[in-house]
N, C-alpha and C positions, 0 to 999 in steps of 0.2 A: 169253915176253913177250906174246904175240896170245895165246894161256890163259889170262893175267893180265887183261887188256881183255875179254875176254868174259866172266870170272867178272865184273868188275865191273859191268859193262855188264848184266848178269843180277840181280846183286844192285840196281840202280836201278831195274830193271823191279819188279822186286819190293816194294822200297820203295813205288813210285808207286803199284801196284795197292791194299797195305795203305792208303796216305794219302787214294785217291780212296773206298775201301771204305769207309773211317771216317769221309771228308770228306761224302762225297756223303749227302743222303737225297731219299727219294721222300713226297711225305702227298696224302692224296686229298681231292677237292674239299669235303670235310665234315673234314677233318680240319686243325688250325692246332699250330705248332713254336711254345713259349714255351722262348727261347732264354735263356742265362744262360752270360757270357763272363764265368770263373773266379770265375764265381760270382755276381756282377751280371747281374739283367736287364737286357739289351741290345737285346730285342723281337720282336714276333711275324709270324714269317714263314709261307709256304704258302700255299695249295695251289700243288704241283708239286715243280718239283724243287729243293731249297737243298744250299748248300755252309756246310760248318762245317768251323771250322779243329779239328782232332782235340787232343784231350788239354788245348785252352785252351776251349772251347766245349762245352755241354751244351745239348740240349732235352728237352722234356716233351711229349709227343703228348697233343692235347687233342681230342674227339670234338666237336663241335659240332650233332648231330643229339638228336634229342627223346628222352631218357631214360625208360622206363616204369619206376616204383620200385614195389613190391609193399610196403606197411604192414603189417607181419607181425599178426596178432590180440590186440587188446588190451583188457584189463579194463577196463570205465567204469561210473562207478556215476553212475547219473542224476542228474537235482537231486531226483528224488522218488523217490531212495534203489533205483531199482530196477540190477539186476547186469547190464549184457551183455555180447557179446561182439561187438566190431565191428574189422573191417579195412576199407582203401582201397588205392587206387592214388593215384600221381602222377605227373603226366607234367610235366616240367622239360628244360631244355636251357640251359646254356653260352653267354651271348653275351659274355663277357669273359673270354677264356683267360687272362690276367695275373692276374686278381683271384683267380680259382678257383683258382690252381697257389699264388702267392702265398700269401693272406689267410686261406686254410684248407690243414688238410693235406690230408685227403680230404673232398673236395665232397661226393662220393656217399654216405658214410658219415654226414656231416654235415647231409646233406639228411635221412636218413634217420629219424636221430637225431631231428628237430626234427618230422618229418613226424607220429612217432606219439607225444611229448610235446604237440603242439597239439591232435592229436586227440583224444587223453582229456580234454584244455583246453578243448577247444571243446561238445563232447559232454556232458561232466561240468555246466557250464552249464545244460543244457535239459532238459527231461523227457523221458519214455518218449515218448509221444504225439507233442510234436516231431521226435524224432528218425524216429519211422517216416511220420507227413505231411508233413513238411519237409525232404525229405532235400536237396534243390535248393538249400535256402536254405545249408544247413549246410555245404553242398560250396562254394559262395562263398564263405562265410564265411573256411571255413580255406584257402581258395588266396590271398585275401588276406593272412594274418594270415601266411602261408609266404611267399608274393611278395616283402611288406614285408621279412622278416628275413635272405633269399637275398640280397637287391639286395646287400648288401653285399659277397658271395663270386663276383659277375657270373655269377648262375642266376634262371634264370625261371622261375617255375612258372607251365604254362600252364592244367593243367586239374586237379581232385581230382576224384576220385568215389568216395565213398562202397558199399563193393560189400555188404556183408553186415551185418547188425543181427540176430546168435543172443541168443535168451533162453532161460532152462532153462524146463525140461519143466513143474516146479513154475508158474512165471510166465503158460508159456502156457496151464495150465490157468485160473487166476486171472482171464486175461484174455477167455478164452473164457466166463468166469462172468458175467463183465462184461459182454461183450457183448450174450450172450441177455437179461440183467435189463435192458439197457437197451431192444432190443428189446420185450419184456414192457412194459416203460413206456410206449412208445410204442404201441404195440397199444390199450393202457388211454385211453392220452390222445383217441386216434382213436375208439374205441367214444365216450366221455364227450361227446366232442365231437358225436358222433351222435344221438347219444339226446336233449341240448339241441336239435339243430338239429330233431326230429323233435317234440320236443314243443313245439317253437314253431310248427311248421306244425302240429301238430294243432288246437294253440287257433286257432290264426287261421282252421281251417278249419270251428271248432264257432263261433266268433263269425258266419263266413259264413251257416251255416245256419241259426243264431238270427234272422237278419234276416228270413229269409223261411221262410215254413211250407209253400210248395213245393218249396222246396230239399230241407225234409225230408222230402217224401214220394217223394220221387227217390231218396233216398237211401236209404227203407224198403226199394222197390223193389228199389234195386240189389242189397241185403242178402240180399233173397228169392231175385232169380236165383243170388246165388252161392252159398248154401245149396242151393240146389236140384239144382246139379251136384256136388254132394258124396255118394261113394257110401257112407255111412256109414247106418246102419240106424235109428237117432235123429236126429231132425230134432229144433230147437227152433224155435219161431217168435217172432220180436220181438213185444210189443204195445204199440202207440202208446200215447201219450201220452193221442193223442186220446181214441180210443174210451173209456179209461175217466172221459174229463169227458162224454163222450156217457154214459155209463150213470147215472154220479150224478147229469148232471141229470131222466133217466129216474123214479130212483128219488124222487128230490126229486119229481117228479109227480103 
């Protein structure tokens, strides 16, 4: 009879250990229990330690810290038709464990889904050119356009960044054609612009000397010194103007 009370007495032990085993959970202070009592949600408990009743009571461990998503690489063909190849990141997190366990089946996958469909959506919109000088603008863009369509599944997208913008090999030669010719344009425009500005200061500076006929013989002058440091074996020398009204009116004599 006392064999019979200690088997049983052993088997309640037992029992209790499985019930507290199964009853009891532990979730850490980033982590939230979306409970669901036979099957109804019943609500969200945690951080620390909760009791569920076994076999009538289920939870869903839900993370609540910031998710980094990797946008795997995908094909976007520009507005001006050009091919690249671009991925991002996304960084999101969980502020409504009900909605997320709920309203989707996998957030995560679901996030992911929609991460690199906007992206080509967004991208596909703008040109080559935007997308490599405005990469800032385009990264708001679609953390918005993600934001908005999450809210519903209780996920926030806090930041996008756009990591990589490949072109082929073909394109960046293309662009590097570009480049230099624009360069070369620019080069041209700056000479042209020189040359104007140089022979506007010349007239203005032959108007100067017309005014006065000592200007120009300052200026004979100066012509002669610099000639004259010149170590070149032919010399030419200027001759005035003057001198030859000085001769004709010689010859008229």
């Amino acid at each position: 009879m006392f064999f019979d009370i200690n088997i049983t007495i052993l088997y309640v032990v037992i029992f209790l250990v499985i019930f507290l085993a199964a009853a009891i959970r532990i979730l850490r202070e980033y982590q939230r229990a979306v409970v669901f009592t036979l099957g109804r949600f019943t609500g969200i408990k945690g951080p620390g330690l909760i009791i569920l009743i076994p076999f009538i009571q289920q939870m869903v461990r839900v993370d609540l810290r910031t998710i980094v998503l990797d946008v795997p690489t995908q094909d976007v063909i520009s507005h001006d038709n050009v091919s690249v190849h671009v991925n991002a990141v996304v960084y999101f997190r969980v502020i409504d464990p009900q909605k997320a366990i709920i309203q989707v089946e996998d957030f995560y996958d679901a996030t992911s889904q929609l991460a690199q469909t906007t992206l080509r959506s967004v991208l596909g919109g703008h040109e080559l050119d935007e997308m490599l000088a405005e990469r800032e603008r385009l990264n708001h863009d679609i953390q918005e356009i993600l934001d908005k369509q999450t809210d519903a599944w209780g996920i926030k997208i806090s930041n996008v960044e756009i990591k990589h913008i490949d072109l082929d090999e073909s394109m960046v030669r293309a662009i590097a054609k570009q480049a230099e010719a624009e360069r070369e344009r620019r080069a041209k425009v700056i000479n042209a612009k020189g040359e104007v500005e140089a022979s506007e200061n010349l007239l203005l500076a032959a108007q100067k000397l017309s005014e006065n006929d000592l200007g120009i013989q300052l200026r004979y002058l100066q012509t002669m010194s610099d000639i004259s440091s010149d170590k070149t074996n032919t010399i030419v020398f200027p001759f005035p103007t003057d001198f030859s009204k000085l001769f004709k009116g010689n010859l008229k004599e």
